[in-house]
N, C-alpha and C positions, 0 to 999 in steps of 0.2 A: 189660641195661637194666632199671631198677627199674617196678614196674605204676606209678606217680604220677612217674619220672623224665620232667620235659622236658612237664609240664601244666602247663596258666594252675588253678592251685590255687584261687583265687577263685572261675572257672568251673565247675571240675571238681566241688568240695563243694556246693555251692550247686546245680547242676542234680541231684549225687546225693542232697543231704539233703532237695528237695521231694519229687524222686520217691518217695522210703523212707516221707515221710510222706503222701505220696497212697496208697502201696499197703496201708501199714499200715491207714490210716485204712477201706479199702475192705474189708479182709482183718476190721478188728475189728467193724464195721460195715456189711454191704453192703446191708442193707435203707436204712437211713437213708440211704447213701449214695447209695443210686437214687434216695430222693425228691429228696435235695440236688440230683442233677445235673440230674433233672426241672426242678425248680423252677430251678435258673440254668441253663438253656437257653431255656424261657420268658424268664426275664428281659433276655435279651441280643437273645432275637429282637424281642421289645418295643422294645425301647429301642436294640439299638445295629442292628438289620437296614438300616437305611436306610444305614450308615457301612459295611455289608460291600459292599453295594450297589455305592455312590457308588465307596469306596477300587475296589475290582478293575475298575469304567469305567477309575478314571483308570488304573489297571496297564495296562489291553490299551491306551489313546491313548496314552499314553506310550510304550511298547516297539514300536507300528507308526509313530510320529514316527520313533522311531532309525534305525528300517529302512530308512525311504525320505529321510531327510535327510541333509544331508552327511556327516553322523558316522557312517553307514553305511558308508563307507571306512576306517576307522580298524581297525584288526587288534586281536585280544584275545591280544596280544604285540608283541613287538619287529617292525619293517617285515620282515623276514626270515626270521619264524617260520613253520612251513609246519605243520599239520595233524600230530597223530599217529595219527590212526584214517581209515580210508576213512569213506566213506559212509554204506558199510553198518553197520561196525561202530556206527558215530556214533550212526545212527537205532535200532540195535536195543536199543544200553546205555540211552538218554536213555527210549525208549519200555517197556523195561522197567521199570526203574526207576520210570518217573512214573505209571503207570497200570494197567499189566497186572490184578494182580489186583482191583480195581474194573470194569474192564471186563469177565473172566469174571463176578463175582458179578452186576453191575448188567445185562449186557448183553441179557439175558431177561426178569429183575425189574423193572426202573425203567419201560418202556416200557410192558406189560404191565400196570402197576399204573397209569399215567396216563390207558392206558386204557380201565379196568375204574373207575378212580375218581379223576377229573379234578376240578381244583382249582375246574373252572368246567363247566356245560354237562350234557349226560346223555352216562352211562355208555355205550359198548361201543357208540358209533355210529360213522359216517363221520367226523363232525366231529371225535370223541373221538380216531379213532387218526392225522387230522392234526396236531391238538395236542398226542397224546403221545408226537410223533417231533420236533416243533417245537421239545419241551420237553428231550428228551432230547439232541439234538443243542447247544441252549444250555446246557446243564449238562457236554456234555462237548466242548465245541469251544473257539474261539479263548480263552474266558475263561482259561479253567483253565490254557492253556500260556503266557498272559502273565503269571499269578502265579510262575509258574517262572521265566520268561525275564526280569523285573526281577531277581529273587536272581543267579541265574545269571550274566547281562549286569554287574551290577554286582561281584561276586568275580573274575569272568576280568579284564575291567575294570583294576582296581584291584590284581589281584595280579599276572595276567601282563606287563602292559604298565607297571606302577609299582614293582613288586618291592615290593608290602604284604602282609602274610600272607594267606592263603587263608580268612579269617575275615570272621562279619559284619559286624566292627567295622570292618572296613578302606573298607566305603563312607561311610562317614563321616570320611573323612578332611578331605574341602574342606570340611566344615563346622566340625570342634571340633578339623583338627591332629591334633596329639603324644596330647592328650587323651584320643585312641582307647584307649590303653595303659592307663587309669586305670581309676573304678569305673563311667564312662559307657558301656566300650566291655566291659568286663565284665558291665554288665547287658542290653546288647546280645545278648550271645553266650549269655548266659543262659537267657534271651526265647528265641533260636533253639533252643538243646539241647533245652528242654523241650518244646517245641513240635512239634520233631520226633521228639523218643520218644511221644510221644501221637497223632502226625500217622502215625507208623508203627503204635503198637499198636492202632490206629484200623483200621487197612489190615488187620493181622494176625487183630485180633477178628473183622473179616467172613472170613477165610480161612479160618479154624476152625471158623467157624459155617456155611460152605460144606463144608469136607470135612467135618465131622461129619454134614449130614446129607444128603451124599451116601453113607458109609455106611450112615446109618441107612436109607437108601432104598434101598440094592442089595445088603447084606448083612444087614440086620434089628439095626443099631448099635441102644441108645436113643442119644436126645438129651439128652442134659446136661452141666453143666459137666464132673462125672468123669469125662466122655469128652472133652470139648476141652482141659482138663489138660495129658492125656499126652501130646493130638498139639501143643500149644502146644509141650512139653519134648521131642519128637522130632522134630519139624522144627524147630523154636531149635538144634537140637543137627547137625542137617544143615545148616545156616547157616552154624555154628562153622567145619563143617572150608572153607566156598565164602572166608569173611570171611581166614582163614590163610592161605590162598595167594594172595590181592590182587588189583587190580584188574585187567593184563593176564591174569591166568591166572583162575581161579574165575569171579570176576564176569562178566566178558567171555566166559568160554563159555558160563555159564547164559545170559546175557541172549540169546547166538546162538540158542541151544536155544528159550527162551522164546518168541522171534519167529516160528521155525522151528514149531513144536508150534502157536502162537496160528492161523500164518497157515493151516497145512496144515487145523485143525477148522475156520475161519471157509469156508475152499475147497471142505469136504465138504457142512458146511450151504449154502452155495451152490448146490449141484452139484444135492443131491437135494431140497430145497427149493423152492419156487417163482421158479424164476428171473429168466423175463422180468417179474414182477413186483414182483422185488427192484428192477431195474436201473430200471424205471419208477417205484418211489415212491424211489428214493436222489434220482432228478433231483429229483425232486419236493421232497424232502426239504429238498433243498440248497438249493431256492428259495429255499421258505419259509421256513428259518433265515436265508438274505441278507432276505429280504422284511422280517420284525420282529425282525432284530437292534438296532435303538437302543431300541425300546419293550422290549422283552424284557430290554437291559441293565439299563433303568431302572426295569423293573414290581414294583410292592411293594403292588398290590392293595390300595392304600390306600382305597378307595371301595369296595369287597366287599361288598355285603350283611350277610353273617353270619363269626363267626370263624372259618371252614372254610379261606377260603384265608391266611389269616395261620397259621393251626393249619401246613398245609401247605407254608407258604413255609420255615417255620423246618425244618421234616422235610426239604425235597427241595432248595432253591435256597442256602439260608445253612446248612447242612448241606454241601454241597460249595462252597461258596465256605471254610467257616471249615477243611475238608480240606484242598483246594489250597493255603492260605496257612499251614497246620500243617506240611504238605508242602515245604514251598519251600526252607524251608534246608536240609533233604534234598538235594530232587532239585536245588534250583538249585544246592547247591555241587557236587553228584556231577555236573550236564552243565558247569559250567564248568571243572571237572578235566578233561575230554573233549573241552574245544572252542579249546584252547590253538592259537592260529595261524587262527582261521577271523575272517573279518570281520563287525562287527556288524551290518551287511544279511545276510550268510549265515546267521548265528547267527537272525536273528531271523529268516529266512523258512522256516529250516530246522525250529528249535524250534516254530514256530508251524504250519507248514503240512504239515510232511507227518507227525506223531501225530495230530493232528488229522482229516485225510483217514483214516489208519486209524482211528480211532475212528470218523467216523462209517461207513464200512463196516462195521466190527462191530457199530455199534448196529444197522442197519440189515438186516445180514443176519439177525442174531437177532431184534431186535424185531419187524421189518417179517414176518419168518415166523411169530412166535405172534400176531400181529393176522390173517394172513393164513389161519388154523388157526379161528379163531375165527370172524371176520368172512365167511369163503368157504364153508369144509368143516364149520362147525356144530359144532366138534372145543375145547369150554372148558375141556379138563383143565387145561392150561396154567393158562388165567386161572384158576382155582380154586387151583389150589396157586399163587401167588401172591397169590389173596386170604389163603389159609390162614396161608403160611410162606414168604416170598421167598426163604430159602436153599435152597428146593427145585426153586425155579423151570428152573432150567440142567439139571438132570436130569431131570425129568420133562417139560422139551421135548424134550432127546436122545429118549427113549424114543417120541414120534411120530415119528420116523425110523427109515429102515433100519440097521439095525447098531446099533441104538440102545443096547445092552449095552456094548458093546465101548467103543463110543464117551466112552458115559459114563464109562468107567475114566480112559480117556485124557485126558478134562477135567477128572478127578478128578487125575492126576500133573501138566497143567499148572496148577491152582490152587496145589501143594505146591510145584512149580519158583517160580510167580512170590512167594510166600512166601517161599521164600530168597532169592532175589535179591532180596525188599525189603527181608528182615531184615540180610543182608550190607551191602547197600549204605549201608543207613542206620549201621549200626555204626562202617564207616569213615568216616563225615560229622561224625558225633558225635566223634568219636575225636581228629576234626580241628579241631573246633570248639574240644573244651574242653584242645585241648593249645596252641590260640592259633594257629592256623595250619599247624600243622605235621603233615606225614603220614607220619612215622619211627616212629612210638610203637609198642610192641611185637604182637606179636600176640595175646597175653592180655589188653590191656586192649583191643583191639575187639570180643575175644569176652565181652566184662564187659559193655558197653554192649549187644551182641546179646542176652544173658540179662535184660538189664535190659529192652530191648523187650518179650520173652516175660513176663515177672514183671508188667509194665504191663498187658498184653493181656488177662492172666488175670486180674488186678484189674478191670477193667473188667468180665469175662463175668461175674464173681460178685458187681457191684454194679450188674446191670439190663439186659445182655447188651446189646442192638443199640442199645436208646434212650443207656445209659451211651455207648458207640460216639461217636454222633453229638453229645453233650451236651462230652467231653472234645475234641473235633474243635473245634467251635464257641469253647469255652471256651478252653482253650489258645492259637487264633490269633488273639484279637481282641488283647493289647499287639502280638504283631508284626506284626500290621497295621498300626499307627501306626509301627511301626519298618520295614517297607517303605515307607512313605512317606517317610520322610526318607532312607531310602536314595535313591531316585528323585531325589529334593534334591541329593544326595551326586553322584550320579552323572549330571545336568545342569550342576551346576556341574565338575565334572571333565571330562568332553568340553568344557565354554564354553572351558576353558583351552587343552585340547588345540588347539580350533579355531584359539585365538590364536596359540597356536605354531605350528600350520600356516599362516598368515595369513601371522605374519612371517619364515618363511621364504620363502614363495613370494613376499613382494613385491620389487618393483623396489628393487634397489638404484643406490647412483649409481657411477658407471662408476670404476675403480680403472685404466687403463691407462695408464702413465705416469705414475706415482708412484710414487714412493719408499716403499719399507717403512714407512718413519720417520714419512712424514708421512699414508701410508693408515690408522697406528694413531693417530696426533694426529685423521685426521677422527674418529674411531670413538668415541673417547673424550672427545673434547672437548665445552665446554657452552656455548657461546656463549651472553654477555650480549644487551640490546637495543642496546648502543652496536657493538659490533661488526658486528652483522647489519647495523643503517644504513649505516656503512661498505663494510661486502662490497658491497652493491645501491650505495653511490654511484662508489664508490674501483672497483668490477672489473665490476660486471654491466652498469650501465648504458654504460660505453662500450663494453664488448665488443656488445654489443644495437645500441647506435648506429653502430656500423662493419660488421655486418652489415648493417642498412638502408640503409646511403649505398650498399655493391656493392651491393645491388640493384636500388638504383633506378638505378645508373648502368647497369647491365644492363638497362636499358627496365620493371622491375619495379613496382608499388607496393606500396613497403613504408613503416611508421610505428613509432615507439616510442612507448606512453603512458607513464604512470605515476600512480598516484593510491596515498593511504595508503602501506598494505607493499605493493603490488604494480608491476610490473613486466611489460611484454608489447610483445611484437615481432607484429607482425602483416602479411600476406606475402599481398598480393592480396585483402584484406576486403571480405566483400559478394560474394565469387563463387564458384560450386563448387569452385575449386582453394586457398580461403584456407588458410593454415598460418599456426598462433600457439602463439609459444612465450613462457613466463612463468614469473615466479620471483614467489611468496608469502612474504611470512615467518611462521610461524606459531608460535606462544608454546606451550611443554608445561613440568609441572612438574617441578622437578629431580628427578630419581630417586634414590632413598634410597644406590644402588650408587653413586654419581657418588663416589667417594674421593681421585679427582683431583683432585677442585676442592674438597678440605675448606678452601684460605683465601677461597674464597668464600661469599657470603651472599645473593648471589640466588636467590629461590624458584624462578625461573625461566630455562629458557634459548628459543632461538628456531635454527629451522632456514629455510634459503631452501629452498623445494623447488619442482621445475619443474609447472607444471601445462601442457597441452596444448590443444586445443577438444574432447578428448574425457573430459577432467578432468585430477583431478592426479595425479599418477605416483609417487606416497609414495618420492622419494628426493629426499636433503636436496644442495648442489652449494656450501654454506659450506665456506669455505678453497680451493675452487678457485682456481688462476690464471689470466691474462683466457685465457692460451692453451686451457687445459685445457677454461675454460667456451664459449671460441669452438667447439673438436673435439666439445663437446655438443651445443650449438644445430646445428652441421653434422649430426651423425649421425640428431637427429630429423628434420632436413629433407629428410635422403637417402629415411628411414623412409616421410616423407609421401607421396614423387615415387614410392619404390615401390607405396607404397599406389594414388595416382592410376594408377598407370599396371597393376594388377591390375585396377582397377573397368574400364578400359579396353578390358580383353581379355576379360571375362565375359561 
């Protein structure tokens, strides 16, 4: 199989001819190129921050409606599809993949830095390291896994349960159709490629900027790009061989390993760390994230005093919103390859709630220990190298603990582990994306996209290192922002239908017992005019109705027939707790486009009788009944009734 056999060639050239000309331009340019992204990161924080804001509110209301509404039944597959990974495997591919290395780099730094130099309020106080757990915990909890969990939700969605390709374009299908196929659903997938080569070299830049200077810091590396270079090209190159053996084998063991390595360091800093005071500000933690989660969704420090916290919002808050949404065709198509067979309440309580729970234990063990290092024991290395250089942060907290050498290695190989597993995973997403949905393509062009990640990364370090970082983050994910929302479109109006069809399968149909083949497919198909239904209700229903009420009343009963307009109703003891009433409506719908039966007619419309009850109407139609037929109906509701009376009876 040819490198370009069996790719959407639209997608394929077009996500490689921007890339070539972003890196070129960074390669011939990188000074210019860091004021350039300076200056539009500024601009977007200005002008579009309030739209990163708003969009990811509606992403997390949206994905927790799914959860807990009916459509939370619905499988992401056929009714019979069963899971192909445990639990475990589930939580540890989805958690590697979407976060891992963010949470090593950030899990010391961010917290540490909010509270050494808070958007609001003084420095290094009490107050400071509630708000910068408050803050930390909103930047890595529910938001961030419901940017995920629309892509995600909407690919399994649409591919496993519709047979549509594994592509972004495929949520758009209830909206523009066949259309998908064309240049709308190609710049779709466009939008996603690129987004996620920058949403990963995004990931990768800070990896690099972590292991570099963690050896600069434990073997006397320098810091500079010539040194993040090679390790860019030697772990891209340990990706190659995880990305070639696929997602049951490579990927799925890293990510095992990853979870296993993450959990065992977060279990040592626990151990030897401040414990009972871990376990008392986590509650605490947890609070106060439930406490100002809607103000927190919505705070854009529009009333600030000075530019300090706008300067900061666009650094810390729209900085990982424009991540997470750079991120998403990523990781949402790599957990919805994952979650084949799970229900979309499972998918969304699972994606949402238990990465989430781990994060904030990780933020919490780590952050909540260099606040406690500082605030208790008088001990500001920490904060210090995080004022200095947050890539230092993770290691020169190791080093105020026991073992503190050894350790640090070890954080130093799971930073490289979750590196591959971002690089691999992303490789195959891409791969998927721009071959149109399909995940057969050979093993050389996923490792073309993997080098392409590393060749971005390094672009980025040599035109502005961290600010480039966050500038390309930002920048990249604002069109697919607007393109996750019409996903969300895409993917309400497809469940609305789904639900229809649930609807009309589970309703009542009218009774077929005693008819004939011949004339159960004439009810089925046929479109009755208004003259015929007059007739049905005069010519069969009404004397059937009327020879019921005469036995009853000769049975000592009181029973009536009325009739007004189209309706029709037998009423059986009215006015008392044992009434029973039964009725036929006729109600007018428009001919259905399918009706081919009836092409020599030209009524727009046809009309069904359907029975309604005293507890409404029972959505089935009883036109072309015979009186018999219709007499064995009105009996079976009455039997219905007398069973009913006679349960209220016994309770």
């Amino acid at each position: 199989m040819g490198l370009l056999e069996g790719v959407s060639k639209p997608v394929f050239f077009w996500t490689a001819g921007i890339t070539a000309l972003f890196v070129i331009a960074c390669i011939v340019a990188p000074d210019r190129s860091a004021v350039f992204f300076k200056h539009l990161q500024d601009l977007i924080v200005a002008d579009f921050g309030w739209f990163y804001l708003l969009a990811v509110a509606i992403f997390l209301m949206f994905t927790l409606f799914l959860g807990f509404s009916k459509h939370g039944r619905v499988k992401l597959g056929p009714n019979h599809s069963e899971p192909a990974y445990s639990y475990g495997a589930w939580f540890s591919m989805l958690f590697a993949a979407g976060m891992g290395i963010g949470l090593v780099f950030f899990g010391v730094a961010e917290p540490l830095k909010h509270f050494t130099a808070p958007p609001v309020g003084d420095p290094a106080s009490v107050a400071a390291a509630r708000d910068a757990m408050r803050i930390t915990y909103f930047h890595w909890g529910l938001h961030a896994w419901a940017v995920y969990a629309v892509v995600g939700l909407s690919l399994a969605y649409f591919s496993f349960r519709h047979g549509l390709p594994l592509t972004m374009r495929s949520a758009l299908y209830p909206i523009i159709g066949d259309r998908i196929h064309g240049p709308i659903g190609h710049a779709v997938d466009i939008f996603a490629a690129i987004g996620t080569l920058f949403g990963v070299a995004t990931s990768l830049g800070l990896g690099v900027l972590q292991v570099n200077a963690g050896f600069s810091h434990l073997a006397g590396w320098p810091t500079s790009f010539w040194v993040q270079l090679p390790l860019i090209v030697v772990i891209t190159a340990l990706a190659t061989v995880s990305v070639a053996t696929g997602l049951d084998k490579g990927i799925k063991l890293l990510s095992n390993v990853n979870i296993l390595m993450a959990t065992a360091l977060m279990i040592f800093v626990f151990a030897v760390g401040p414990t009972t005071f871990l376990l008392r500000a986590f509650v605490q933690n947890l609070g106060s994230y439930l406490d100002q989660f809607v103000l927190r969704t919505f705070y854009m420090y529009a009333y600030a005093p000075d530019e300090l916290p706008g300067a900061w919002l666009g650094d810390w808050t729209l900085f990982y919103w424009g991540w997470w949404v750079a991120w998403s065709p990523f990781v949402g198509m790599f957990i919805a390859r994952i979650s084949r067979g799970r229900t979309i309440r499972e998918f969304v309580m699972g994606v949402l709630l238990v990465p989430t729970g781990f994060s904030f234990a990780w933020m919490t063990v780590f952050g909540d220990t260099g606040i406690f290092m500082h605030l208790y024991q008088g001990n500001t290395a920490v904060s210090d190298a995080v004022a200095r250089d947050v890539t230092l942060a993770l290691f020169v907290f190791l080093e105020q603990l026991p073992l503190g050498a050894i350790v640090s290695w070890f954080a130093m190989a799971l930073v490289v582990f979750f590196f591959v597993t971002s690089v691999d995973s992303s490789a195959l997403v891409i791969d998927t994306i721009t071959a149109g949905g399909r995940d057969d393509g050979p093993v050389w062009r996923r490792v073309f996209w993997a080098v392409v990640g590393g060749v971005i990364a390094a672009a980025l370090l040599s035109a502005g290192g961290l600010q480039a970082l966050q500038a390309a983050s930002i920048t990249s994910a604002l069109p697919f922002t607007g393109v996750m929302l019409v996903m969300c479109w895409g993917l309400w109006r497809g469940l609305q239908r789904e639900g229809l069809r649930q609807d009309a399968l589970a309703q009542s149909l009218r009774p077929r017992q005693g008819l004939t083949w011949q004339r159960q497919l004439h009810g089925i198909l046929a479109h009755p005019h208004r003259g015929e239904a007059d007739r049905f209700l005069r010519d069969t229903a009404h004397p059937v109705l009327d020879a019921v009420a005469a036995e009853l009343r000769g049975r000592g009963l009181e029973a009536e027939v009325s009739e007004r307009e189209d309706r029709l109703l037998l009423a059986v003891m009215p006015g008392t707790p044992e009434e029973f009433q039964y009725g036929l409506r006729l109600r007018r719908y428009e001919t259905p486009s399918y009706s081919y039966m009836d092409r020599d007619k030209t009524d727009e419309h046809f009309f069904r009788a359907e029975v309604f009850l005293e507890t409404g109407g029972q959505d089935y139609d009883v036109m072309g009944f015979t009186r018999e037929e219709l007499m064995q109906d009105v009996l079976q509701q009455y039997d219905r009734h007398f069973q009913f009376l006679h349960a209220v009876r016994t309770v």
